[in-house]
C-alpha distance (Angstrom), angle and dihedral (degrees) to the residues before:
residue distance angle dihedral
X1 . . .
X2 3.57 . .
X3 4.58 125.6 .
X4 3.50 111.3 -113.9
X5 3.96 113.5 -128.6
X6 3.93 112.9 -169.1
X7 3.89 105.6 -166.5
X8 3.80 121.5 -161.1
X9 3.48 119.9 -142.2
X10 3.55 123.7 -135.0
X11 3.87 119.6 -117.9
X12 3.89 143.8 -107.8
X13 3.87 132.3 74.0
X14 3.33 107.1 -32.9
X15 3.57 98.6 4.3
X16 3.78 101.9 141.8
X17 3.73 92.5 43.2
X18 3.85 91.2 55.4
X19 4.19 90.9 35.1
X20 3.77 87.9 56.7
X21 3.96 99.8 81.9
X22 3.64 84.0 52.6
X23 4.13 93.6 50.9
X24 4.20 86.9 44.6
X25 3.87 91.3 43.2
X26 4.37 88.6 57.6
X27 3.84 88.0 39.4
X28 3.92 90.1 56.6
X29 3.79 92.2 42.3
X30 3.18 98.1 48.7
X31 3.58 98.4 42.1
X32 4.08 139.8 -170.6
X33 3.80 85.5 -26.2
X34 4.43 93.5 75.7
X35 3.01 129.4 43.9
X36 3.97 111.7 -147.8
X37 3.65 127.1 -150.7
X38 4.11 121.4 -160.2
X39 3.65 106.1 -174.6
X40 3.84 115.5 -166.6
X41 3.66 104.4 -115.3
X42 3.89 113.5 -134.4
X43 3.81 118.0 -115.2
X44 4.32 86.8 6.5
X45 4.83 86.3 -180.0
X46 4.14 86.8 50.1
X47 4.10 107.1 32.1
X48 3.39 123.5 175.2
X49 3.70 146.5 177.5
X50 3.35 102.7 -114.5
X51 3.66 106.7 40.4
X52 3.81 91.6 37.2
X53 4.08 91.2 45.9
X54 4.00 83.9 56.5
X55 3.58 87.5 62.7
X56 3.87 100.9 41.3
X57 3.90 78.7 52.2
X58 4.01 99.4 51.7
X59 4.12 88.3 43.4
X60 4.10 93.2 50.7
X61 3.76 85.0 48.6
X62 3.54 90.3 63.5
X63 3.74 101.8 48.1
X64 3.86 114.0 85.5
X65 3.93 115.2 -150.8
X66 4.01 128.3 2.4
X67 3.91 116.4 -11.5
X68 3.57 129.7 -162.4
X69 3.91 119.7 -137.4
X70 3.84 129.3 -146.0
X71 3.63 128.4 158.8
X72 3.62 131.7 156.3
X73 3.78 138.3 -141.2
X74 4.13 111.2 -15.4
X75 3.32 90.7 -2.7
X76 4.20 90.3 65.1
X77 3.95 85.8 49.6
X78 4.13 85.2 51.3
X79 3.36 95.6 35.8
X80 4.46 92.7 52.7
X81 4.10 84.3 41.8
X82 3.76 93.8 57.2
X83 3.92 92.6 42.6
X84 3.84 89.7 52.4
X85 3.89 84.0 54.7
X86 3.59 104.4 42.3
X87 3.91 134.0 67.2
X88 4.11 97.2 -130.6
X89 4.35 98.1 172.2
X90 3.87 114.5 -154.7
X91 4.07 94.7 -45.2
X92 3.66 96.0 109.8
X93 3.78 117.5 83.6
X94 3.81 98.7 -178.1
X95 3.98 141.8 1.0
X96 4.07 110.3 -143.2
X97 4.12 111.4 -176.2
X98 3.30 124.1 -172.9
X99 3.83 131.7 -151.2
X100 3.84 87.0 -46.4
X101 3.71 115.4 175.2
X102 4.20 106.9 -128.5
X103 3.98 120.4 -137.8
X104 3.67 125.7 -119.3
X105 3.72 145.7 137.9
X106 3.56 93.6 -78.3
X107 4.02 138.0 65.6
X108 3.94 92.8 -31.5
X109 4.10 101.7 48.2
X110 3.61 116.0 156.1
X111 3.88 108.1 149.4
X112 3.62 94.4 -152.2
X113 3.67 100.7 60.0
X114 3.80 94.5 44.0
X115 3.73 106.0 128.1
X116 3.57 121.0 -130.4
X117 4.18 122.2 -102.2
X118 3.97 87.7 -116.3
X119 3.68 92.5 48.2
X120 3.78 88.2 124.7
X121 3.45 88.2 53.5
X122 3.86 93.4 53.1
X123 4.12 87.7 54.5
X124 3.57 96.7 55.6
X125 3.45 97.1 102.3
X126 3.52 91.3 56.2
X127 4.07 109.4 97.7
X128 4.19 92.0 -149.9
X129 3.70 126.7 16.0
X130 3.63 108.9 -178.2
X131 3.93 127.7 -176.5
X132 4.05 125.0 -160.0
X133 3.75 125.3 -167.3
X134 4.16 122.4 166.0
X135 3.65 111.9 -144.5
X136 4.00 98.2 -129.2
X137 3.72 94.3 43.8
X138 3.48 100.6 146.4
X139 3.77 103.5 -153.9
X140 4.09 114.5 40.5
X141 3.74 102.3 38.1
X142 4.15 116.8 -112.4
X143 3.90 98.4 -115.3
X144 4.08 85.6 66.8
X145 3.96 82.8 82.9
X146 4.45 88.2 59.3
X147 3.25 89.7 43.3
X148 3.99 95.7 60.0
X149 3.90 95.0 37.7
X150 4.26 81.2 55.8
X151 3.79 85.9 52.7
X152 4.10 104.2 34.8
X153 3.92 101.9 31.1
X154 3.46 89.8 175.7
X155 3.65 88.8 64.4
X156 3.88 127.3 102.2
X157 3.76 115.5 -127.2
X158 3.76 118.3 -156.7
X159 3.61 111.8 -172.3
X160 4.24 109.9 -159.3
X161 3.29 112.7 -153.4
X162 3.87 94.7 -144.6
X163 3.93 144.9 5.6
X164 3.76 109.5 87.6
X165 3.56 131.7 -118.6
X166 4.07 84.3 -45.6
X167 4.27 93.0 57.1
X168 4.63 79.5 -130.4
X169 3.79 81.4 -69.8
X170 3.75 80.0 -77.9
X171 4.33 118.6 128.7
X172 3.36 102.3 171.8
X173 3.31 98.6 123.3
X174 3.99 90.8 49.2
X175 3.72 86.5 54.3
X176 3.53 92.8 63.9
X177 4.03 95.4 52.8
X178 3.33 88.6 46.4
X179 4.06 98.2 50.1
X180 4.03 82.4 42.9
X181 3.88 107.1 160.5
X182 3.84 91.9 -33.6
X183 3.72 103.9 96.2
X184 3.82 89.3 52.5
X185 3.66 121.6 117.7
């Protein structure tokens, strides 16, 4: 029986498209064992939290048993926003974010994908949150990956030393988190 892994794009024009060679670069890592899902995300150049938590919604729906979660970029920030919101039980095995820009008061303020203070709290059902920043991405500045260990200690931070906002299409390393201790034996 193979682990379900829904990955969330990230958004903008041609967001999937480009997101793609990161969602086939997991699915070849992680091999026969998971079995990845890469929903197109509706409205990918305007996202938002409602219409894109709809979706995250219908696709959990359809997954029997524990899921793993991965989404990149403004899709993490969606992705942590909709978690905060929604009562998700023991279903989900992992959390996997990617380069995801965090909301504050500051330079990145978008009210609606804020996270709640007791965001940590909200996780804590989740066995393994991991977060992943490169240090030369070039679009959602490196300290965003600080300031989310500050706010979920619980969290795993995994600094990559290079790749851009896009990891070189190349998850590897994410692979390996995600397959943990559970393809042992």
């Amino acid at each position: 029986m193979s682990t379900c892994v829904l990955f969330i794009q990230g958004g903008g024009d041609g967001a999937h498209s480009e997101d793609k060679l990161l969602a086939n670069s997991l699915k070849r890592a992680l091999g026969p064992n998971y079995d990845v899902h890469y929903p197109l995300m509706p409205d990918e150049s305007n996202p938002t939290v409602e219409v894109w938590g709809q979706k995250i919604s219908s696709e959990l729906s359809k997954i029997s048993g524990e899921v793993i979660l991965v989404a990149h970029s403004v899709g993490g920030s969606i992705l942590l926003r909709y978690l905060s919101d929604e009562k998700f039980g023991n279903s989900i095995g992992g959390l996997f974010v990617l380069a995801a820009p965090i909301w504050d008061d500051n330079q990145w303020n978008f009210n609606d994908l804020k996270l709640p203070r007791n965001i940590a709290e909200k996780l804590a059902l989740i066995p393994r949150v991991f977060f992943y920043h490169c240090r030369d991405d070039e679009i959602v500045p490196f300290a965003h990956l600080a300031l989310y260990a500050a706010q979920i200690p619980q969290a795993i931070t995994r600094a990559v030393s290079h790749g851009g906002h896009q990891f070189g299409n190349d998850l590897v390393r994410i692979a390996m988190d995600i397959r943990g201790n559970r393809d042992a034996g």
